[in-house]
DSSP file (Angstrom, degrees, kcal/mol; ACC not computed):
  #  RESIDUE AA STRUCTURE BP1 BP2  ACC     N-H-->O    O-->H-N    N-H-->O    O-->H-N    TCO  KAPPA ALPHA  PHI   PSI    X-CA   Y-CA   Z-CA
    1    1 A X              0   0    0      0, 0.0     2,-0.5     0, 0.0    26,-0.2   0.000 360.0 360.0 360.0  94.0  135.0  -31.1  -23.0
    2    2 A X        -     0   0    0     27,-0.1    24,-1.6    24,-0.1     2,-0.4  -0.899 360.0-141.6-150.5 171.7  136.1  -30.1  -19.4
    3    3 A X  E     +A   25   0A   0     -2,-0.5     2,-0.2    22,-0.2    22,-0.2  -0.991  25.6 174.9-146.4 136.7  134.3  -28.9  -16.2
    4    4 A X  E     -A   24   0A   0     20,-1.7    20,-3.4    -2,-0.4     2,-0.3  -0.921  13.1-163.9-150.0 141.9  135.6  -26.2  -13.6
    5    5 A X  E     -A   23   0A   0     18,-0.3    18,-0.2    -2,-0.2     2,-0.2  -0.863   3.3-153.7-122.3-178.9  134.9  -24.6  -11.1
    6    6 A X  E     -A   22   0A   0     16,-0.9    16,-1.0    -2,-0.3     2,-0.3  -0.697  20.1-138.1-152.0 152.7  135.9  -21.3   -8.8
    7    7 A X  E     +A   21   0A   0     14,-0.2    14,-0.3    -2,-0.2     3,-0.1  -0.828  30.4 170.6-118.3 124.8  135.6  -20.2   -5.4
    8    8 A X  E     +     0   0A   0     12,-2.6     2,-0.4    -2,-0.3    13,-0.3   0.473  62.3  10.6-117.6 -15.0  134.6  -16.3   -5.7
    9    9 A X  E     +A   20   0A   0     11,-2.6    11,-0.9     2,-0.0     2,-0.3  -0.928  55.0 178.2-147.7 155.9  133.7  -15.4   -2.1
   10   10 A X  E     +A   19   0A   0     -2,-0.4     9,-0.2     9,-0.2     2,-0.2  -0.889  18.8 143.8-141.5-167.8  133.9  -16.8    1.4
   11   11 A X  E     -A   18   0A   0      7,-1.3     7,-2.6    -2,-0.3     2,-0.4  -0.624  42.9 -75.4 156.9 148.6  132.9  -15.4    4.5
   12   12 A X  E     +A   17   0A   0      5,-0.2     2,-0.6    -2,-0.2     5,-0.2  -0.460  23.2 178.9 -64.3 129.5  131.2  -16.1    8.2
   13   13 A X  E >   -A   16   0A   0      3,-2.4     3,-0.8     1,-0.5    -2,-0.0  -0.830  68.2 -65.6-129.8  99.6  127.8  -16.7    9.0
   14   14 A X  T 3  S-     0   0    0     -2,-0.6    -1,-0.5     1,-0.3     0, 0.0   0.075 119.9 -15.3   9.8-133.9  127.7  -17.2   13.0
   15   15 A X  T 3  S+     0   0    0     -3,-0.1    -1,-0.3     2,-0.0     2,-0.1   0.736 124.8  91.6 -50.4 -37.9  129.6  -20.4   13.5
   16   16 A X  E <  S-A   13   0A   0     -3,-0.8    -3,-2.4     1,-0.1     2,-0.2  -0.420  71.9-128.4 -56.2 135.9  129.5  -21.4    9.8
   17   17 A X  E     -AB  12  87A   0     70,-3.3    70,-1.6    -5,-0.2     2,-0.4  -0.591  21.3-158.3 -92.0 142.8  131.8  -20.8    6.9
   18   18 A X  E     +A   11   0A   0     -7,-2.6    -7,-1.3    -2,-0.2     2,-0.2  -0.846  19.4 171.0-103.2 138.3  129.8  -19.3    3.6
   19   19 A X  E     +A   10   0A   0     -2,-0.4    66,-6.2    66,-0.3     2,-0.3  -0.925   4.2 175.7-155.1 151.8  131.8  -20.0    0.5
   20   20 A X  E     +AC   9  84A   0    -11,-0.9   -11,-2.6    64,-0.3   -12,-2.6  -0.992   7.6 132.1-152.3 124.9  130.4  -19.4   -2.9
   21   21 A X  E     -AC   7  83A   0     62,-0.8    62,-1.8    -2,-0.3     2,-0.3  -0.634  42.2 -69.6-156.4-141.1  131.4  -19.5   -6.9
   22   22 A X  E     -AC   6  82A   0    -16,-1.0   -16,-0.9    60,-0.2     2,-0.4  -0.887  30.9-162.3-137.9 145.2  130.7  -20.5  -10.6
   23   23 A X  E     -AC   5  81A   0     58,-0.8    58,-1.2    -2,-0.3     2,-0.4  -0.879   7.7-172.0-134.9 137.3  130.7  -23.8  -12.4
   24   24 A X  E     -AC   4  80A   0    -20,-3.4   -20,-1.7    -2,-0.4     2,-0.4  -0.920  19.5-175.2-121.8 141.5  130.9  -24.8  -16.0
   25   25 A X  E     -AC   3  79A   0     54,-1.8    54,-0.7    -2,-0.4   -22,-0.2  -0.964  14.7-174.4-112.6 145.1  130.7  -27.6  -18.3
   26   26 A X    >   +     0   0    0    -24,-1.6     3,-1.6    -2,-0.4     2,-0.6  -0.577  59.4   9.7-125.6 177.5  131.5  -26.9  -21.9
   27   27 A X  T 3  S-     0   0    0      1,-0.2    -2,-0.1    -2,-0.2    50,-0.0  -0.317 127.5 -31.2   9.7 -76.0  131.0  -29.6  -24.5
   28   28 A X  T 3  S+     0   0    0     -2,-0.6     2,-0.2    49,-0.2    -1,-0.2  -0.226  91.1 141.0-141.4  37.6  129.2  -33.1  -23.7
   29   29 A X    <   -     0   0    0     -3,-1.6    50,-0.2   -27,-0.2    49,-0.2  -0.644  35.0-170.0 -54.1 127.5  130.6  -32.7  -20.0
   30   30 A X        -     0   0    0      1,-0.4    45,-1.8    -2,-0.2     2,-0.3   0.080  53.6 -44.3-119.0  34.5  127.6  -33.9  -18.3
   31   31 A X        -     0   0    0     43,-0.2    -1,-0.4    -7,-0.0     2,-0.3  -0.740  53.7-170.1 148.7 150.5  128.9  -32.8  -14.6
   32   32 A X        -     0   0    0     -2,-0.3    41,-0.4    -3,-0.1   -28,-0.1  -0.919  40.1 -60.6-179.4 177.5  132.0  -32.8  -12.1
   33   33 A X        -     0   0    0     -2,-0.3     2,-0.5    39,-0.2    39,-0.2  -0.043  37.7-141.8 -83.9 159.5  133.1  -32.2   -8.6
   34   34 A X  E     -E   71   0B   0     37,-1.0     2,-2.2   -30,-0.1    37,-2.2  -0.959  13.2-142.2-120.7  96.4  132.7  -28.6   -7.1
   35   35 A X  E     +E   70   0B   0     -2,-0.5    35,-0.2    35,-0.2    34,-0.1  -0.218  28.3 177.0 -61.9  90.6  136.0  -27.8   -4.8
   36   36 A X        -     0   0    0     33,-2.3    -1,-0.2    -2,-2.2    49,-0.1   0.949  35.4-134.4 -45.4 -26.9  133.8  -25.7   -1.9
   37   37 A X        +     0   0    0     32,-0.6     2,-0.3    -3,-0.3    -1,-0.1   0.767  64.7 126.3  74.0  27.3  136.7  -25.4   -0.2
   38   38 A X        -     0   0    0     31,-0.2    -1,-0.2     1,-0.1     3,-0.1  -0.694  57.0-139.6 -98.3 156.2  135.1  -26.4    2.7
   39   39 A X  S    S+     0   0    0     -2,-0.3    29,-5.2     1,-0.1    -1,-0.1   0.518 101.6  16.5 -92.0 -21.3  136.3  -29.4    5.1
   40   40 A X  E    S-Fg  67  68C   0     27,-0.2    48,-1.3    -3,-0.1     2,-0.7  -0.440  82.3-148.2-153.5  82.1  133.4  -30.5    5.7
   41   41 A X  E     +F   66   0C   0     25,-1.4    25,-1.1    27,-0.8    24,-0.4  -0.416  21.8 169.7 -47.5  76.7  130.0  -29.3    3.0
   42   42 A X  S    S+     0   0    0     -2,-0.7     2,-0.3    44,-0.3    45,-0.2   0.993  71.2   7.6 -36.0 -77.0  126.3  -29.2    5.2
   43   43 A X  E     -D   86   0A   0     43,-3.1    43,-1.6    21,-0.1     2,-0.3  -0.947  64.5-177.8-138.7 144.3  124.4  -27.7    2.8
   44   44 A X  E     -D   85   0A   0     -2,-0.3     2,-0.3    41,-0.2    41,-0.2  -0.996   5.1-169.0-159.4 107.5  124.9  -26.6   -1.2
   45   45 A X  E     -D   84   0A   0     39,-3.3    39,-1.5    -2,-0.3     2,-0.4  -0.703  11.0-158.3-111.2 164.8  122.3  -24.7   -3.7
   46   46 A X  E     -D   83   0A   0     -2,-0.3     2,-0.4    37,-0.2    37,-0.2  -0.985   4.9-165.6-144.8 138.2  123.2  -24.7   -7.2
   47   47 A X  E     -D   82   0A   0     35,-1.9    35,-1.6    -2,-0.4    -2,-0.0  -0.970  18.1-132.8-146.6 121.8  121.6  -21.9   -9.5
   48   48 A X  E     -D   81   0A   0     -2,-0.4     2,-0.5    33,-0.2    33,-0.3  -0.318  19.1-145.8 -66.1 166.7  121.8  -22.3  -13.4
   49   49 A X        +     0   0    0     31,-2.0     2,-0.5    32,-0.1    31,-0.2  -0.885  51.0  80.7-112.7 122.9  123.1  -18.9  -15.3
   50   50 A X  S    S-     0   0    0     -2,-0.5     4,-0.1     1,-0.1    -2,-0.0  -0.940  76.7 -98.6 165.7 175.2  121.6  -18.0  -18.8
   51   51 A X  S    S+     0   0    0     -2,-0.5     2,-0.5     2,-0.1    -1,-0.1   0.526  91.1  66.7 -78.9 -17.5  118.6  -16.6  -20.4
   52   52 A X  S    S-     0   0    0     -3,-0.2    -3,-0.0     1,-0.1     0, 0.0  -0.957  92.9 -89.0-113.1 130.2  116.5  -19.4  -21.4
   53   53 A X        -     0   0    0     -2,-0.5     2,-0.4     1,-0.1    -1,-0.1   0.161  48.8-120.2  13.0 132.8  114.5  -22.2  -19.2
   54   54 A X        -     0   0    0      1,-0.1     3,-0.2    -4,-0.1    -1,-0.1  -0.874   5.7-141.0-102.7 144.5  117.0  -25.4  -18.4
   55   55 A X  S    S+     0   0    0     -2,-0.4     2,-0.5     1,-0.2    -1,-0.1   0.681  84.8  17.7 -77.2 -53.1  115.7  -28.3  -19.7
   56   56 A X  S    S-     0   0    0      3,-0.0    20,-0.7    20,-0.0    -1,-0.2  -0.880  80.2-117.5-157.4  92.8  117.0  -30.5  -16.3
   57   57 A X        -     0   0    0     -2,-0.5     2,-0.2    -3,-0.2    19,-0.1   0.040  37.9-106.2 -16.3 141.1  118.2  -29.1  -12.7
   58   58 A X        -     0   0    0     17,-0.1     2,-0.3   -12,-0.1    17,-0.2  -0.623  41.9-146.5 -92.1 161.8  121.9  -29.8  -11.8
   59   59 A X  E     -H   74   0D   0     15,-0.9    15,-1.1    -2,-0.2     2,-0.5  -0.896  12.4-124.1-126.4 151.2  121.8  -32.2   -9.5
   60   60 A X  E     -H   73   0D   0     -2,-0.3     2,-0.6    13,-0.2    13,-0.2  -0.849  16.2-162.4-100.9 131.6  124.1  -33.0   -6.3
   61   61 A X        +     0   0    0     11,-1.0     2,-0.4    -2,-0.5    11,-0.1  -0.225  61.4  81.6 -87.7  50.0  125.5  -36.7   -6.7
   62   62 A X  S    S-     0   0    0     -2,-0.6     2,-0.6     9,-0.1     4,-0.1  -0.995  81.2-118.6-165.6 127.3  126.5  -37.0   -2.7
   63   63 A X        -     0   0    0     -2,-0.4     2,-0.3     2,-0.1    -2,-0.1  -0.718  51.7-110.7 -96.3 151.6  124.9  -37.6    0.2
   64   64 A X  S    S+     0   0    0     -2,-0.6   -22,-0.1     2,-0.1     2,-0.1  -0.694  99.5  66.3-104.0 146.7  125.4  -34.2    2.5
   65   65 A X  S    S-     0   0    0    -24,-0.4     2,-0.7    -2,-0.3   -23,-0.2   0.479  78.2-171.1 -77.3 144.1  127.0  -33.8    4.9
   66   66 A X  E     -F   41   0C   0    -25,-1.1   -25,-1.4     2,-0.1     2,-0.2  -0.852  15.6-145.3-116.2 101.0  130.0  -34.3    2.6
   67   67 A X  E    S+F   40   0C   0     -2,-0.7   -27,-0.2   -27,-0.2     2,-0.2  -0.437  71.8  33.1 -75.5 132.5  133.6  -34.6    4.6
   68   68 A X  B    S-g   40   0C   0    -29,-5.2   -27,-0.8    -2,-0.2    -2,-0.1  -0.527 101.6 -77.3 105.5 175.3  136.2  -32.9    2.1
   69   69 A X  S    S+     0   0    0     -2,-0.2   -33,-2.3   -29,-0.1     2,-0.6   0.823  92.5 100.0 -91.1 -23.6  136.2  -30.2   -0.3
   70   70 A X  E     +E   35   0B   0    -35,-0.2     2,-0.8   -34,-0.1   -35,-0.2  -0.405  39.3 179.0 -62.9 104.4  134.4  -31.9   -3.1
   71   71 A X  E     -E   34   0B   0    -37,-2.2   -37,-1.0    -2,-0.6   -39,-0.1  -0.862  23.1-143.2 -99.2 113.7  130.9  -32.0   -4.3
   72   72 A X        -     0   0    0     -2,-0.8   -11,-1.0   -39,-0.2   -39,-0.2  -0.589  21.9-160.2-116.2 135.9  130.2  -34.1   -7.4
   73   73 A X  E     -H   60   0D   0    -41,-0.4     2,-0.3   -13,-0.2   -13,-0.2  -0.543  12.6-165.1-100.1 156.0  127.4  -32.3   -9.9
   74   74 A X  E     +H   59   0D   0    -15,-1.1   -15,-0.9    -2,-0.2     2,-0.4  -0.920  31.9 139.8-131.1 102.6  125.4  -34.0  -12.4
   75   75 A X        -     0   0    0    -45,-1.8   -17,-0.1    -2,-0.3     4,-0.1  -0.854  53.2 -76.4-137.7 173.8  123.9  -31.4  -14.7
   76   76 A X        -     0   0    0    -20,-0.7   -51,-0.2    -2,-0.4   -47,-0.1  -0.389  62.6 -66.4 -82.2 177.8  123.3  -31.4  -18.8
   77   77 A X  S    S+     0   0    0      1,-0.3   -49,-0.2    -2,-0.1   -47,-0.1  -0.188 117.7   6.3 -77.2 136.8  126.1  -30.7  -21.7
   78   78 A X  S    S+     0   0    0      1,-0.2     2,-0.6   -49,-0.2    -1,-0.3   0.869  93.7 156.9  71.8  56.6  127.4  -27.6  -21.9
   79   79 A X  E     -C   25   0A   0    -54,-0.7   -54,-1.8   -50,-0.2     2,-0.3  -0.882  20.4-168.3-117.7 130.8  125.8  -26.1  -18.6
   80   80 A X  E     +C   24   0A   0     -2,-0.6   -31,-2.0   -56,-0.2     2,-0.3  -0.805  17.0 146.8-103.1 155.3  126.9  -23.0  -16.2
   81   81 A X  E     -CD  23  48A   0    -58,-1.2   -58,-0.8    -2,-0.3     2,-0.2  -0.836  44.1-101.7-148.9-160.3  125.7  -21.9  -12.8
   82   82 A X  E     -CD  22  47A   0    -35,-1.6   -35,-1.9    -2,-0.3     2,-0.3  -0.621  31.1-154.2 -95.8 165.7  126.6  -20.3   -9.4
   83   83 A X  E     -CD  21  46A   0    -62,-1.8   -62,-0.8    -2,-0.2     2,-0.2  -0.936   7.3-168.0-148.8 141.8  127.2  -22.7   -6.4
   84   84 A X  E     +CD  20  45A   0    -39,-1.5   -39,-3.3    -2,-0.3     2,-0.3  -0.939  17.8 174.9-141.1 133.6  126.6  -21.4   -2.4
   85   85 A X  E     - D   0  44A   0    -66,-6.2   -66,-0.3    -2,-0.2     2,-0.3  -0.948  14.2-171.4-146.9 132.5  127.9  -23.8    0.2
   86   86 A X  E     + D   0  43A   0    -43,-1.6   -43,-3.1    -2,-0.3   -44,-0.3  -0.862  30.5 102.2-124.0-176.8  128.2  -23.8    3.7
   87   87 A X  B      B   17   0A   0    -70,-1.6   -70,-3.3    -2,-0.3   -46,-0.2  -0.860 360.0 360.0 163.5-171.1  129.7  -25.9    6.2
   88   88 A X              0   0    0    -48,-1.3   -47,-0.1    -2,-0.2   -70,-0.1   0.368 360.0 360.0-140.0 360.0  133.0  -25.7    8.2
């Protein structure tokens, strides 16, 4: 029962930093913070991964813009996605 996530890419997008990875929660984890890596998070898509229809969107628990690296998820047991967030 744990949640993590990973940073896999960053990059510029005119003035704004792009930063992008994976998150998972494995057993009756229903959700946890997303490090962006960011100082300061604008805007944040969340995209499940798997084969079948999700039952319930992850959700962002935060109102944006979010100063700090964190982004708190709410999604169902046992869930994975990708994350893209920019910001500065």
């Amino acid at each position: 029962m744990a949640w993590a996530s990973a940073i896999s890419g960053r990059t510029l997008a005119g003035n704004k930093r792009v930063h992008w990875g994976t998150w998972t929660s494995t057993g009756a984890t229903t959700g946890g913070d997303i490090d962006t890596g960011l100082a300061m998070c604008e805007s944040i898509m969340l995209t499940h991964i798997g084969s079948a229809v999700e039952a319930a969107v992850a959700v962002i628990n935060d109102t944006l813009p979010v100063a700090g690296t964190e982004v708190t998820v709410v999604c169902t047991a046992a869930d994975t996605g990708y994350w893209l967030a920019v910001g500065y």
